[in-house]
C-alpha positions in Angstrom: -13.0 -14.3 4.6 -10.1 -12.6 5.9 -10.3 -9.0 7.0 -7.9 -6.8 5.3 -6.1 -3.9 6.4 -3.3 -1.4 4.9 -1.3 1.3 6.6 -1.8 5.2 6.3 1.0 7.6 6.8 1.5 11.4 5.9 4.7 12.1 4.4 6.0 16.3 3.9 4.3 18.6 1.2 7.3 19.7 -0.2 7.6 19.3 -3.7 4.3 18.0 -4.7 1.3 19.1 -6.9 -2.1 19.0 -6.5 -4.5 18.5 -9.2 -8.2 18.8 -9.4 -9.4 18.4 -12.7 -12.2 16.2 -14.1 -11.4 13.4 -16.1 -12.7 11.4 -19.0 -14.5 7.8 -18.8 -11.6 5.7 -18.7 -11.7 1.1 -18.0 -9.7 0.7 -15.0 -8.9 -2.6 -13.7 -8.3 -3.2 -10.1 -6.2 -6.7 -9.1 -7.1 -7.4 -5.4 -10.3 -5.5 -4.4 -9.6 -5.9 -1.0 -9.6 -3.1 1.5 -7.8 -0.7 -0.5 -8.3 -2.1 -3.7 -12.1 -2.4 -3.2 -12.1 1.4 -2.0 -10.3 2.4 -5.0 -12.5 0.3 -7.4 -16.1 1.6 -5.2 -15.0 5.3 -5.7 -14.0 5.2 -9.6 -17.0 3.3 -10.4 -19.3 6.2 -8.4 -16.9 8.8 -10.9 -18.1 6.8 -14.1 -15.7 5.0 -15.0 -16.2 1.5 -16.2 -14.0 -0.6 -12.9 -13.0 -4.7 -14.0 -12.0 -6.2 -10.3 -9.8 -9.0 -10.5 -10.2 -11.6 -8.1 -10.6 -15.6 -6.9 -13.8 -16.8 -8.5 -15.7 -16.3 -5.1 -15.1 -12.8 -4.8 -15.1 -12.3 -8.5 -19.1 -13.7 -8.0 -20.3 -11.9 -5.4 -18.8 -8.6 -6.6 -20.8 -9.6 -9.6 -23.8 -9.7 -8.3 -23.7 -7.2 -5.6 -21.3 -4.7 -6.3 -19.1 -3.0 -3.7 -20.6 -1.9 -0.8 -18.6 1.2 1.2 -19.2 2.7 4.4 -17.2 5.3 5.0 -16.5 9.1 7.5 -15.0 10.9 4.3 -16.4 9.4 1.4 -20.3 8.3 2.8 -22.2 5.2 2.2 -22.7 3.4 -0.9 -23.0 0.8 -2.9 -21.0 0.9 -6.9 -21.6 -1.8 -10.1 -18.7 -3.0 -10.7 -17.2 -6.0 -13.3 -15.5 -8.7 -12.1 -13.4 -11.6 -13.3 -10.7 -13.9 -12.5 -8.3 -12.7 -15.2 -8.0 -9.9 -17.1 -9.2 -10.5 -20.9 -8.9 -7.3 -22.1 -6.7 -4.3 -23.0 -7.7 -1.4 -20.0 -6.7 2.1 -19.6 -4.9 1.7 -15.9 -4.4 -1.4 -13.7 -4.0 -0.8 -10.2 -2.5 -3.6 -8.3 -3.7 -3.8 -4.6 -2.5 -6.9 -3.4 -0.3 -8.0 -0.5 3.2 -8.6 -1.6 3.2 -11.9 -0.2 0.5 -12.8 -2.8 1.6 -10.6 -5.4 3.4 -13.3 -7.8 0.7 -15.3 -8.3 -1.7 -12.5 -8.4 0.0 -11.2 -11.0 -0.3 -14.6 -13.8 -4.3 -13.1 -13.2 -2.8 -9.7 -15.5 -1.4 -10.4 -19.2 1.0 -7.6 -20.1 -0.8 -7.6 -23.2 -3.1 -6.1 -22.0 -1.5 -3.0 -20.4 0.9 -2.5 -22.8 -1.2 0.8 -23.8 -2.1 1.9 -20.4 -0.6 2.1 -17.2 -0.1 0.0 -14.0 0.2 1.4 -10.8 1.1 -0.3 -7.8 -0.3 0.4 -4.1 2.2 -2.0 -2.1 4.4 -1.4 1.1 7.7 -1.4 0.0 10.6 -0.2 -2.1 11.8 -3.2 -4.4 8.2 -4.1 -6.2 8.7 -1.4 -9.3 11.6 -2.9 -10.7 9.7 -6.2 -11.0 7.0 -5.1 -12.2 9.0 -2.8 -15.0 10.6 -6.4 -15.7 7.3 -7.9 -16.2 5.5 -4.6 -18.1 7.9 -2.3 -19.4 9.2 0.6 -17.6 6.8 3.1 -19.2 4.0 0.7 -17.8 4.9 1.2 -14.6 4.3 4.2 -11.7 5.2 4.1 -8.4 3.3 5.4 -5.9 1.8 4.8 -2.4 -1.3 5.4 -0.8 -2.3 6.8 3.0 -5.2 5.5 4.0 -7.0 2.7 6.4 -9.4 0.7 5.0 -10.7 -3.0 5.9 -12.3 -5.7 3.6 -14.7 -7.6 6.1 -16.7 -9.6 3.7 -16.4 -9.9 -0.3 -17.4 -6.8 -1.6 -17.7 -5.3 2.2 -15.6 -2.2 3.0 -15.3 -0.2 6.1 -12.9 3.2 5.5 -11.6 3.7 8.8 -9.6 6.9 7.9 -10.8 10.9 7.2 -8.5 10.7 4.1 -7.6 9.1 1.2 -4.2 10.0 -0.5 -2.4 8.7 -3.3 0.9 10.3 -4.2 2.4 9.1 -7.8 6.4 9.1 -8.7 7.3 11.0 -12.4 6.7 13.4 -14.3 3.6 15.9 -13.4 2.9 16.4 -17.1 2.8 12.2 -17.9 1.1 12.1 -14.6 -1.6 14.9 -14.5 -4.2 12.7 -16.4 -3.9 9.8 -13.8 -3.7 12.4 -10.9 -7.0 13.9 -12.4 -9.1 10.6 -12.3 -8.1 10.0 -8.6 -8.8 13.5 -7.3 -12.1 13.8 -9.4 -13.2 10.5 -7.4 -12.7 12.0 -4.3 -8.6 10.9 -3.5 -6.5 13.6 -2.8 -3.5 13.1 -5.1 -0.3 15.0 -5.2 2.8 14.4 -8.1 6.1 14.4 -6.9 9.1 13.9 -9.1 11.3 11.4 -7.2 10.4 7.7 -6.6 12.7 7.1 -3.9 11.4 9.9 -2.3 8.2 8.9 -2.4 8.8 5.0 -1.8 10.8 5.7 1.1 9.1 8.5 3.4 5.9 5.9 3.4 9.2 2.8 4.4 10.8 4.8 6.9 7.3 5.4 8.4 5.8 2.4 8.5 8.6 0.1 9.2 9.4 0.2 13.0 5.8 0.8 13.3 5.2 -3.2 12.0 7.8 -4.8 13.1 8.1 -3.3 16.8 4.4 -3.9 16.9 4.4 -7.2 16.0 7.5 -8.6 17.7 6.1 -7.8 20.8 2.3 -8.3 19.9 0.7 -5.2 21.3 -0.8 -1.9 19.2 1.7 1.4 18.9 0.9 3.0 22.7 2.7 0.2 24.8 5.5 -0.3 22.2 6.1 3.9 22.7 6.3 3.7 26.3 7.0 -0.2 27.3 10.0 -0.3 23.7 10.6 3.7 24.1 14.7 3.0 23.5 14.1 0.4 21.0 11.8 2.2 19.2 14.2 5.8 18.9 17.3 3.4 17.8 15.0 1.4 15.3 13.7 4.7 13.7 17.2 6.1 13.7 18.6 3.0 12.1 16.1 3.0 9.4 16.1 6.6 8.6 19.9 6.6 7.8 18.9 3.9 5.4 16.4 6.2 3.8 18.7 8.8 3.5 21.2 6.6 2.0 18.9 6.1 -0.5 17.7 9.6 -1.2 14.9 8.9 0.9 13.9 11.3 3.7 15.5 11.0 7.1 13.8 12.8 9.6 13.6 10.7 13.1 12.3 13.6 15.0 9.1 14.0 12.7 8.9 10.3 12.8 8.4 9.8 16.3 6.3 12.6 16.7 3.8 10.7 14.8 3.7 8.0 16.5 3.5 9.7 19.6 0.1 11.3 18.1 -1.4 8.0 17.4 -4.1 6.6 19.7 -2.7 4.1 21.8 -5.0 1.3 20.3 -3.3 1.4 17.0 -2.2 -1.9 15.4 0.1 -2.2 12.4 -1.5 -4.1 9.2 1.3 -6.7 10.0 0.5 -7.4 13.5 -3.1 -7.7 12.7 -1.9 -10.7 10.1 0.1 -12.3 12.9 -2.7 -12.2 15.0 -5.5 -13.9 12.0 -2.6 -16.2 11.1 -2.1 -14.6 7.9 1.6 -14.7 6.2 3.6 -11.7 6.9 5.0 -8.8 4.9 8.1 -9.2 6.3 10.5 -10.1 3.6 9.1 -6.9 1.7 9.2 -4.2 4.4 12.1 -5.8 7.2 13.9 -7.5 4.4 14.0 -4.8 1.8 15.5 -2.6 4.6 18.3 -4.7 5.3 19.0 -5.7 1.7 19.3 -1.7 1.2 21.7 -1.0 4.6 23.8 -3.5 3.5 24.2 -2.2 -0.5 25.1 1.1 1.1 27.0 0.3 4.1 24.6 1.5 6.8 24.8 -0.8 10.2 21.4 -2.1 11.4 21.6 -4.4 14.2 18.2 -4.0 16.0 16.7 -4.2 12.4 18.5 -7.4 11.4 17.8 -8.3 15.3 14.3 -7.8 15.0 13.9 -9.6 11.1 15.7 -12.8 12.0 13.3 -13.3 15.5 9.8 -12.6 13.2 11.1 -14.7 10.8 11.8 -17.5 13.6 8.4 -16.8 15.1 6.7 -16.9 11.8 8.4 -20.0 11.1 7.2 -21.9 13.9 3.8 -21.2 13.3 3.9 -21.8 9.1 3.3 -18.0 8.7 6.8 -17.5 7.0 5.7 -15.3 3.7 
């Protein structure tokens, strides 16, 4: 099996609630209990709640049989029973969807609407144009945005190594709609704030983690050389795609963006590189190609984006990656 791997970022306070309150049992399912997914899914179960992982019948067996083991800095070592099927068969509280986007329409026949119809589904992908599909699919009310900080890696079924000393969720709506779902997360050890604007939210995580996965993986080589060997590249990528953000009442804050970067450890590798490098099919149309689907809807230039799209594309062509 595949390692798995999703990015963490840490977007501004401002705006945002905290919420710690315990909450009730509640049947969560979680579609893709891969690295983030199978954290998710390990700490809910360890809060009580009844956790239905939906998977491919191999990882739907051994998570069967042997639960969801966790080693982790923040959350400690352990082991959680957890369901698991190929489909969901049954109405559930919340679905959380943790797939990769270039899996996500078939993932997704796995998940009636029927079945969420009274509960809600929330959606832990990179990108900005997933919600609107997934409203299509289960009903706007269904439906809340949201992104999640963290690294976390699926080495085996049911295997999952936390690499990061955090966990945060933030969720897009309204605090008193979303205080329940912020209650279960927090009270399972995920720090969760509420902010009221999607695009907001959506975009600070975008604006982030773009130039970090495509610079990386253009030139195959973790964040440290791409900071000093692509310095120029990398100050006109983040500048291009902040204006995008801002363009789409987004946040747009180059200087704070490069700054993180600079605080990185030199070793660190974007989720998408480390797909190029296992072979695995790239993100790409949902991080490089939302962006310039966006700039062009609102007029913003992007040529080192465009630039920088078309020659992944062409390399993930050639070797039958193209996602």
């Amino acid at each position: 099996m595949h390692p798995e791997h999703s990015e963490h970022s840490d977007e501004p306070d401002t705006g945002t609630s905290t919420v710690s309150v315990p909450s009730s049992p509640r049947t969560v399912a979680v579609l893709g209990p891969g690295g983030v997914g199978g954290l998710l899914a390990a700490l809910l179960s360890r809060a009580g709640h009844r956790v239905v992982c939906i998977a491919g019948e191999e990882t739907a067996h051994v998570l069967r049989h042997k639960g969801i083991r966790v080693d982790s800095g923040q959350h400690g070592s352990f082991t959680a029973e957890v369901e698991a099927d190929t489909a969901l068969r049954e109405p559930v509280d919340l679905c959380l969807v943790a797939v990769k986007h270039t899996a996500l329409d078939t993932a997704l026949d796995r998940v009636p609407p029927r079945h969420v119809e009274d509960g809600l589904l929330l959606p832990l992908l990179n990108g900005v144009e997933h919600p609107a599909l997934l409203r299509a699919r289960y009903g706007a009310p269904q439906v809340v945005p949201a992104v999640i900080r963290v690294e976390s890696t699926r080495t085996a079924p049911g295997v999952i190594e936390h690499g990061t000393p955090f966990t945060e969720i933030d969720l897009a709506g309204p605090q008193d709609r979303l205080d329940p779902l912020a209650a279960l997360f927090t009270a399972a050890g995920v720090d969760t704030r509420i902010m009221a604007d999607e695009n907001a939210v959506l975009w600070a995580k975008l604006a982030f983690l773009a130039p970090f996965a495509l610079l990386t993986t253009r030139y195959r080589t973790p964040v440290g050389s791409v900071r000093t060997g692509h310095r120029e590249e990398l100050e006109a990528l983040v500048e291009e795609i902040t204006a995008v953000s801002r363009a789409c009442g987004g946040p747009g804050d180059a200087a704070h963006i490069l700054a993180r970067y600079d605080a990185f450890p030199a070793g660190t590798k974007s989720s998408m590189l480390r797909d190029a490098e296992a072979g695995r099919p790239l993100e790409l149309d949902a991080i490089g190609g939302a962006l310039l689907r966006a700039a062009e809807r609102h007029g913003v230039r992007v040529p080192l984006t465009a630039r920088l799209v078309a020659e992944l594309e062409r390399d993930a062509e050639g070797s039958g990656r193209a996602g």
